[in-house]
MDAnalysis code that builds the backbone (N, CA, C; Angstrom):
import MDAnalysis as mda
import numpy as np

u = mda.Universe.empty(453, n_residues=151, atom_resindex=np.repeat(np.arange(151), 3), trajectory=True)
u.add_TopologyAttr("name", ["N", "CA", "C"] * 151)
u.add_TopologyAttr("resid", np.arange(1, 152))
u.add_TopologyAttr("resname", ["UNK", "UNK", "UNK", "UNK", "UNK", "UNK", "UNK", "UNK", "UNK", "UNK", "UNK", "UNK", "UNK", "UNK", "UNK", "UNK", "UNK", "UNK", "UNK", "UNK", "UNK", "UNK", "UNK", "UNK", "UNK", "UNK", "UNK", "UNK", "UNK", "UNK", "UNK", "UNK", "UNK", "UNK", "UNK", "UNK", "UNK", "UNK", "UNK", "UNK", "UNK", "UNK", "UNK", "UNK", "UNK", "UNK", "UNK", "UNK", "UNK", "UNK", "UNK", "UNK", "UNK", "UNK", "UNK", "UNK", "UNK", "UNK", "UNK", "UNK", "UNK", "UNK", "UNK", "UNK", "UNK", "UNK", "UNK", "UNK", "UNK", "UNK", "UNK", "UNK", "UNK", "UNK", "UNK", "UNK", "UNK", "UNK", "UNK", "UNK", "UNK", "UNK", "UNK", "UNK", "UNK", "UNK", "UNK", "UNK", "UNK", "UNK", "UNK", "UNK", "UNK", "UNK", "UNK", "UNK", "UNK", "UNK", "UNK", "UNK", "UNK", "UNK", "UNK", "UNK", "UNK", "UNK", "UNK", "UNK", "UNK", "UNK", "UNK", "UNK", "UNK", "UNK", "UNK", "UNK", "UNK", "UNK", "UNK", "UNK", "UNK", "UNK", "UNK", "UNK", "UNK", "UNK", "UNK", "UNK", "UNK", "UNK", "UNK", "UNK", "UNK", "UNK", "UNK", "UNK", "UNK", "UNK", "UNK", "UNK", "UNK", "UNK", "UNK", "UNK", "UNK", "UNK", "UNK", "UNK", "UNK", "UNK", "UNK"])
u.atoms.positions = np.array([
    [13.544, -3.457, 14.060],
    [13.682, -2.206, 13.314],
    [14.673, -2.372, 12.171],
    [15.497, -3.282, 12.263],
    [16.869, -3.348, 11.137],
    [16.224, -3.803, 10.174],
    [15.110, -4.839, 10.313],
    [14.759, -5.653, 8.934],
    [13.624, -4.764, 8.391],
    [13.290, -3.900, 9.066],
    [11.871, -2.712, 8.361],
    [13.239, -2.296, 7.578],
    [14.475, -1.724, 8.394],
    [15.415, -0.146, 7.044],
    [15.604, -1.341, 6.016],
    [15.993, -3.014, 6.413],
    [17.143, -3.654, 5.498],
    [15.636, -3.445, 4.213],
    [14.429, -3.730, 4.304],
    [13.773, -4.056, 3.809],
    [13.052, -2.990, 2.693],
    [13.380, -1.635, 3.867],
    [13.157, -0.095, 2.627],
    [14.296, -0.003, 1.757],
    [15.501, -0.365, 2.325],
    [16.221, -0.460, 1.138],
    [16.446, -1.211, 0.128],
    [15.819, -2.628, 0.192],
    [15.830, -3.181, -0.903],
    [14.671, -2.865, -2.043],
    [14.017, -2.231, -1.553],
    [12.907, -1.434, -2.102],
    [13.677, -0.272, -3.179],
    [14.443, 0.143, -2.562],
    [14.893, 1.877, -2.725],
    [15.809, 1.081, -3.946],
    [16.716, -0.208, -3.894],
    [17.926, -0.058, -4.979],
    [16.816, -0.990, -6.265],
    [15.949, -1.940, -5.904],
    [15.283, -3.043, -6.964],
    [15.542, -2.560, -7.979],
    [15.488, -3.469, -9.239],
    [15.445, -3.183, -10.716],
    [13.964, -2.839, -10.976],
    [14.000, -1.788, -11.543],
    [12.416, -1.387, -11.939],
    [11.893, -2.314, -12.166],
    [12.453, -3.147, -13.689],
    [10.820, -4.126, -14.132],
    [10.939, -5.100, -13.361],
    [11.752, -5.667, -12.459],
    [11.165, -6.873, -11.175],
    [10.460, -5.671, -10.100],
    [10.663, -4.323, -9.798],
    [9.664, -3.659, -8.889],
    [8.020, -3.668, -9.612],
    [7.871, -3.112, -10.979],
    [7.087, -2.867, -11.655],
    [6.408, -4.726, -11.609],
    [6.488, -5.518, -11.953],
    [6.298, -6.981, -11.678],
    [5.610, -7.206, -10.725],
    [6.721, -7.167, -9.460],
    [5.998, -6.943, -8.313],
    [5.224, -6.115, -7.715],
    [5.051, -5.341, -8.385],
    [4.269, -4.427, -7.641],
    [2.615, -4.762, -8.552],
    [2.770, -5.180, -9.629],
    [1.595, -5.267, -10.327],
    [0.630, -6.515, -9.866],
    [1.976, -7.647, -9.468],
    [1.193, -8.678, -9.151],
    [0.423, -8.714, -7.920],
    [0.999, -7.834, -6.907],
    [0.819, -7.851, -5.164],
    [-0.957, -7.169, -5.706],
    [-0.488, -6.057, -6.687],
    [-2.247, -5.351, -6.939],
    [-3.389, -6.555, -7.374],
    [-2.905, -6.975, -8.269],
    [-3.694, -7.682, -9.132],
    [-4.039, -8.966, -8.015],
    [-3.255, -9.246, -6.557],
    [-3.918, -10.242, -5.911],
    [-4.465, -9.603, -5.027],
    [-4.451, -8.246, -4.473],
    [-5.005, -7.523, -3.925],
    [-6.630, -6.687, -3.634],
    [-6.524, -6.183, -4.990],
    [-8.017, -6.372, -5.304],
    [-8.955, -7.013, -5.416],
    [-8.994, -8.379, -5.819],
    [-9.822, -9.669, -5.304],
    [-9.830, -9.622, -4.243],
    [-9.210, -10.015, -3.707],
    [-9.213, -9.746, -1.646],
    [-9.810, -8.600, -1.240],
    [-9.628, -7.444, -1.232],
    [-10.509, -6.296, -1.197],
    [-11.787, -5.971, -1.466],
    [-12.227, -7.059, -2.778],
    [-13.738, -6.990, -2.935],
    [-14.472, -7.758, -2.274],
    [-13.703, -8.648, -1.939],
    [-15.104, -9.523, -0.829],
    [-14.474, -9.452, 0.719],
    [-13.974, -8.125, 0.966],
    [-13.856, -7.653, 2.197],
    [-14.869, -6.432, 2.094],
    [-14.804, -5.688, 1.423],
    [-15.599, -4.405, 1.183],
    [-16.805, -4.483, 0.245],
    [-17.012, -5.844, -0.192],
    [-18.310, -6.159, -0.926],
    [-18.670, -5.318, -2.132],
    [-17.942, -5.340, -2.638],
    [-17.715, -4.505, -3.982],
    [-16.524, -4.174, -5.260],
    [-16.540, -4.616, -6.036],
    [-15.194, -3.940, -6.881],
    [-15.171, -2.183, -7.317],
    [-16.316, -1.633, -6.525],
    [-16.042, -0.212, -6.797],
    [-15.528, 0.109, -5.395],
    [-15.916, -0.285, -4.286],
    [-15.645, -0.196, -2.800],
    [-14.185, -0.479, -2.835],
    [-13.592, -1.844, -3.589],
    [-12.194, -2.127, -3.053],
    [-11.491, -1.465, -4.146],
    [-11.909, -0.561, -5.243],
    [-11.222, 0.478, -6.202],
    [-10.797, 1.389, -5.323],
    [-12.313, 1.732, -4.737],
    [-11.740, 3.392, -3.881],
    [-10.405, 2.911, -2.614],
    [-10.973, 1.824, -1.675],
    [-10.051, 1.624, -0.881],
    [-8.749, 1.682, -1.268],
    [-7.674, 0.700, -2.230],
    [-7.305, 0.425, -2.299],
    [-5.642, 1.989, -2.654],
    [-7.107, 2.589, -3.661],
    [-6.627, 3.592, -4.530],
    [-6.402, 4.825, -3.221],
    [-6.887, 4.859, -2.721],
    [-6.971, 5.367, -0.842],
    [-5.718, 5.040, -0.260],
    [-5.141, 3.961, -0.202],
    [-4.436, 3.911, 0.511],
    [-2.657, 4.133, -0.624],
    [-2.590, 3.727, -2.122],
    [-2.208, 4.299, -2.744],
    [-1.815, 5.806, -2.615],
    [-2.777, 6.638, -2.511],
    [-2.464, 8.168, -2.442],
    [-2.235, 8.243, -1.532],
    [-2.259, 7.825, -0.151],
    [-2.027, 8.050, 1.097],
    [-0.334, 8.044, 1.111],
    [-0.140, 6.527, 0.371],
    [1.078, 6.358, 0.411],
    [2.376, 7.321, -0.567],
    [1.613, 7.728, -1.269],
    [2.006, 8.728, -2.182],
    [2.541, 10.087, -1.463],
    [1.365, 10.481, -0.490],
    [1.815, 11.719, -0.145],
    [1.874, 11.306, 1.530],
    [2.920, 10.410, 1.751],
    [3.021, 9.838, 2.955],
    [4.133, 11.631, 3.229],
    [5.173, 11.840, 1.738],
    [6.577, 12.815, 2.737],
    [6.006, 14.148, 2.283],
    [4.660, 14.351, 2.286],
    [4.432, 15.471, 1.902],
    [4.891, 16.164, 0.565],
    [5.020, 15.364, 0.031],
    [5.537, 15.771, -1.681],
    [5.140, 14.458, -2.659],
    [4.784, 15.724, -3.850],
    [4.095, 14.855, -4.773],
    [5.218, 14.823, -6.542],
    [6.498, 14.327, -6.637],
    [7.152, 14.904, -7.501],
    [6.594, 14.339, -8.949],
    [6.907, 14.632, -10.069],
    [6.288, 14.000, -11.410],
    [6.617, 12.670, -11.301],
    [8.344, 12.213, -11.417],
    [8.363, 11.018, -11.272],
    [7.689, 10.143, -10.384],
    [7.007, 10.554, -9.015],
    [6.323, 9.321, -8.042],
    [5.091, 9.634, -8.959],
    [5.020, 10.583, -9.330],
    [3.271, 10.571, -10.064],
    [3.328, 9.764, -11.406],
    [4.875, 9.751, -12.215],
    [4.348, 8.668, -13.432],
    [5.059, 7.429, -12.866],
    [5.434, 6.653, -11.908],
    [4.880, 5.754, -11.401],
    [3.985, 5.210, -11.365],
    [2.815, 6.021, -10.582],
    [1.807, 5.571, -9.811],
    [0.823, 5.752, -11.270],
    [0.920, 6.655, -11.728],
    [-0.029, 7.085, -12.846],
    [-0.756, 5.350, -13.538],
    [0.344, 4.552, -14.192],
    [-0.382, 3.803, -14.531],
    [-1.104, 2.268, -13.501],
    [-1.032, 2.808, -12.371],
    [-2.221, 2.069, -11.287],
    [-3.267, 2.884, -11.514],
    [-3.198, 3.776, -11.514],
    [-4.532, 4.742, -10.908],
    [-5.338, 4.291, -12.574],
    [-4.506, 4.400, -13.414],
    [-5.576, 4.546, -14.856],
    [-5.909, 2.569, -14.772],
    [-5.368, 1.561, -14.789],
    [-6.022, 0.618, -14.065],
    [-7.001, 0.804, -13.640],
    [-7.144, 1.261, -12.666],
    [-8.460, 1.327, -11.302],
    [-9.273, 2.466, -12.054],
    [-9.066, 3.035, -12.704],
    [-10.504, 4.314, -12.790],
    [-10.674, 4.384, -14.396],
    [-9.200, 3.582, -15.551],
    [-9.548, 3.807, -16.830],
    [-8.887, 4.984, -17.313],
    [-8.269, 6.387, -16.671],
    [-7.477, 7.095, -16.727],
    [-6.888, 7.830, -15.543],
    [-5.865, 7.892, -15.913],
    [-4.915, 8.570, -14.457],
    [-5.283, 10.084, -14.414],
    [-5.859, 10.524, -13.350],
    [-5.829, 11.970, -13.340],
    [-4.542, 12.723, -13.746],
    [-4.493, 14.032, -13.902],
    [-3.740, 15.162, -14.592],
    [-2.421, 15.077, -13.012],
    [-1.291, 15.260, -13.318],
    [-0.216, 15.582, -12.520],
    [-0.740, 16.895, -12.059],
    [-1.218, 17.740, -12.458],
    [-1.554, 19.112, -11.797],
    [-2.510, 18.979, -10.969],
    [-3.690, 18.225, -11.131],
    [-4.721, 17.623, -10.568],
    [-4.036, 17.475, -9.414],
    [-3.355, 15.860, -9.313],
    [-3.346, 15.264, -8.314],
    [-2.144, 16.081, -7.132],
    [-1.276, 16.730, -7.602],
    [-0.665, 17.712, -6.940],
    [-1.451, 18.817, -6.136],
    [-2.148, 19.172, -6.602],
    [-3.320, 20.194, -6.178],
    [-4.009, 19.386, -5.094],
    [-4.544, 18.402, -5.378],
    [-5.202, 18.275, -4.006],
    [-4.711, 17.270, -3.268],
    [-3.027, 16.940, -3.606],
    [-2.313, 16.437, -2.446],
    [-1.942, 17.791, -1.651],
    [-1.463, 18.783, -2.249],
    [-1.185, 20.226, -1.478],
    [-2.798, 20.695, -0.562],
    [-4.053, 20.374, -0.956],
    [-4.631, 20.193, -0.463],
    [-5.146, 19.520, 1.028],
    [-4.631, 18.607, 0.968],
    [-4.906, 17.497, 1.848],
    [-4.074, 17.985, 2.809],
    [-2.173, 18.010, 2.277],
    [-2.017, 18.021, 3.520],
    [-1.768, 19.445, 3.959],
    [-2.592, 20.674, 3.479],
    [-2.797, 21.788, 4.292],
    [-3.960, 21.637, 5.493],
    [-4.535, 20.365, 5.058],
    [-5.542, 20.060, 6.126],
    [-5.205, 19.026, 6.859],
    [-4.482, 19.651, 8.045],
    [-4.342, 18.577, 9.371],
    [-5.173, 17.748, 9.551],
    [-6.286, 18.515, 10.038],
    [-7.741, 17.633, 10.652],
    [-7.543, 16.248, 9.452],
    [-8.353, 16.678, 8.296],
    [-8.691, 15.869, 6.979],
    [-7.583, 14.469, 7.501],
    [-6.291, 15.514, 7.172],
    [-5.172, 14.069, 6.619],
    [-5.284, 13.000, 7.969],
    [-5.441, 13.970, 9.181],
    [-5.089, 12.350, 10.547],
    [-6.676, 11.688, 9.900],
    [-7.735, 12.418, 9.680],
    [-8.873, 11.730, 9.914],
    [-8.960, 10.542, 8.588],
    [-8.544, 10.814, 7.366],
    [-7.936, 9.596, 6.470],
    [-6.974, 8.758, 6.580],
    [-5.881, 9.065, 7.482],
    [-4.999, 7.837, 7.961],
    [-5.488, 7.492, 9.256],
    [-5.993, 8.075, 10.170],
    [-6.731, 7.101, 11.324],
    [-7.801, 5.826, 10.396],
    [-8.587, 6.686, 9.968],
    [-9.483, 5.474, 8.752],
    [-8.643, 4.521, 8.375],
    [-7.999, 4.670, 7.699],
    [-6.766, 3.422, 7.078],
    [-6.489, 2.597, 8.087],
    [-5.997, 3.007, 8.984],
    [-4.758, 2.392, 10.073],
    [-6.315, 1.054, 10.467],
    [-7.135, 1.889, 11.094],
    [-8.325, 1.250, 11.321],
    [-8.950, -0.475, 10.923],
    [-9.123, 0.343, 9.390],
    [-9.349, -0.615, 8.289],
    [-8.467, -1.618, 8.208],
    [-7.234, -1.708, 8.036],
    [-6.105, -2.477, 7.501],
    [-6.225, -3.167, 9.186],
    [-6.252, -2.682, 10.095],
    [-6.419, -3.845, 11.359],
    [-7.386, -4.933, 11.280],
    [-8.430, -4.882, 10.269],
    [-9.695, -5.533, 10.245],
    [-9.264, -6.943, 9.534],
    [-7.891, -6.629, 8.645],
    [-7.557, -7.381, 7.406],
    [-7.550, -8.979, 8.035],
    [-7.522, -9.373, 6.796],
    [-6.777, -11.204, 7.251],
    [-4.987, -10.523, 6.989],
    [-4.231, -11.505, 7.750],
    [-2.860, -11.131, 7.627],
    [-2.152, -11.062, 6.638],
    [-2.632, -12.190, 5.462],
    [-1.880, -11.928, 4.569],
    [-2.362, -10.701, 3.531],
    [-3.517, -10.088, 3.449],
    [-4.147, -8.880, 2.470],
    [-3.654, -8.119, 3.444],
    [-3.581, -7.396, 4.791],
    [-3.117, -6.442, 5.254],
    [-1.439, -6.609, 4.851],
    [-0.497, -8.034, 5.180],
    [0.855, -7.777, 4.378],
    [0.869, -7.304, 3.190],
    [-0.111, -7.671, 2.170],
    [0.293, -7.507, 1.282],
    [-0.229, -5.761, 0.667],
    [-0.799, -5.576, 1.150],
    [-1.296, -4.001, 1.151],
    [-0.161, -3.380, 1.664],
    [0.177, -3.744, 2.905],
    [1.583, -3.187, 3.651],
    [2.965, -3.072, 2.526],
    [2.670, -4.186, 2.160],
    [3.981, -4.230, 1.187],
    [3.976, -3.411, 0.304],
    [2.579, -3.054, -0.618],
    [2.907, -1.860, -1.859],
    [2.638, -1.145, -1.309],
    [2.040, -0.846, 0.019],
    [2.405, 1.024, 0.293],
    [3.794, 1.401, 0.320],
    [4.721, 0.311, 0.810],
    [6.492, 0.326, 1.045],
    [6.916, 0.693, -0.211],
    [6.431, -0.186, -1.278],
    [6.591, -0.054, -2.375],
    [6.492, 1.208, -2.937],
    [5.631, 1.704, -2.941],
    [5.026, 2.950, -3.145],
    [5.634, 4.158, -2.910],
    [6.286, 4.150, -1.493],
    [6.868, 5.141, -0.795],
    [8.542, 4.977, -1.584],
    [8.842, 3.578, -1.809],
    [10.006, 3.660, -2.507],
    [10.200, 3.834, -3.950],
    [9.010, 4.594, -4.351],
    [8.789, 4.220, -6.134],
    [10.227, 5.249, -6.618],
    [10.155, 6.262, -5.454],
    [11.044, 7.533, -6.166],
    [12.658, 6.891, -6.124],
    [12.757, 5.772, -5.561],
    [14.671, 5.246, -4.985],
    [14.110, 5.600, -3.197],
    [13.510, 6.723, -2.649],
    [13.882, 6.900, -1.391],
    [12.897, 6.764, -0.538],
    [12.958, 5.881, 0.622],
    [12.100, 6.010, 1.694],
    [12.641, 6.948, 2.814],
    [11.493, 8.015, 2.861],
    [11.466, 9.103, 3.689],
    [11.461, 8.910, 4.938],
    [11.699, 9.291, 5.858],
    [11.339, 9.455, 7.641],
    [9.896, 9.143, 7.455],
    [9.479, 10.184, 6.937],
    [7.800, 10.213, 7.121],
    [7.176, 8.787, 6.634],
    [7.427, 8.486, 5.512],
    [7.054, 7.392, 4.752],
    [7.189, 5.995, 5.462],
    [8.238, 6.079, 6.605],
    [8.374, 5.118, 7.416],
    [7.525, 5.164, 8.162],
    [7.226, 6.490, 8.702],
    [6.547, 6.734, 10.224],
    [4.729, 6.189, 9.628],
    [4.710, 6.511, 8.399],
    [3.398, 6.186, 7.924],
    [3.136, 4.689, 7.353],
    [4.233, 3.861, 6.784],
    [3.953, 2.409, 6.919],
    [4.035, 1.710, 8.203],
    [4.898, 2.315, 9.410],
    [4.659, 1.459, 11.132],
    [3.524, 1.973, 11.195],
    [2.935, 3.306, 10.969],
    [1.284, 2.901, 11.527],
    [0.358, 1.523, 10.627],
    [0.472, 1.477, 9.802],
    [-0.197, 0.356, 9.021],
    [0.566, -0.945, 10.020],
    [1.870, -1.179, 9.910],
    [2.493, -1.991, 10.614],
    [2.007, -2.328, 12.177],
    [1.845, -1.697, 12.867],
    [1.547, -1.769, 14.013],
    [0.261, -2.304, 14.249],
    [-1.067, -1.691, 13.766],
    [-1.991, -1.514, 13.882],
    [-2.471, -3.420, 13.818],
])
């Protein structure tokens, strides 16, 4: 358990452009791996971008800054980043729906068990990433990378 916190926190203090670096490169080896797991580069778009938002609204909040973060992955993967109002809206969405949200992270948790070890680490790693884009990893944000972790 010490080397999961030592490890959110080195997340939480990094210098942006070595986070931004890393975080671009883990994608950019990620998605290859994803397409000839899911047999598709539109299949390992959605996945990927899936587990992205998941990780996004791991603490139940969607603030501008985690959204212009993430913003320029998402326009990557789709060509433009949806609207901050957008994606707020139907993160407030999602997680007014209990059912929905376990039934998209049971899916995940699922999926990512299927992985080879190193594409499930490395998926593991930018959801961490992800959750630490704002400086802070949440309770929740933890409780939602040990399910990936575990699984």
């Amino acid at each position: 358990m010490k080397e999961f916190n030592q490890l959110c926190k080195e997340f939480e203090q990094m210098d942006p452009a070595l986070f931004d670096e890393l975080l671009t490169q883990k994608s950019a080896e990620i998605l290859p791996a994803l397409t000839l797991v899911a047999g598709g580069a539109s299949d390992a778009v959605h996945l990927f971008s899936t587990f992205l938002i998941a990780s996004v609204a791991a603490d139940g909040k969607l603030s501008e800054g985690e959204y212009a973060c993430v913003a320029p992955l998402f326009k990557v993967f789709f060509g433009e980043a949806p609207a901050y109002a957008d994606c707020k809206r139907e993160a407030k969405r999602l997680w007014g729906n209990a059912a929905e949200l376990k039934s998209v992270v049971d899916a995940l948790v699922d999926l990512i068990g299927t992985l080879s070890e190193e594409l499930k680490d490395d998926i593991i790693l930018v959801c961490l990433m992800i959750c630490a884009i704002d400086g802070k990893v949440s309770l929740a944000e933890k409780r939602w990378i040990k399910q990936l972790i575990r699984e």
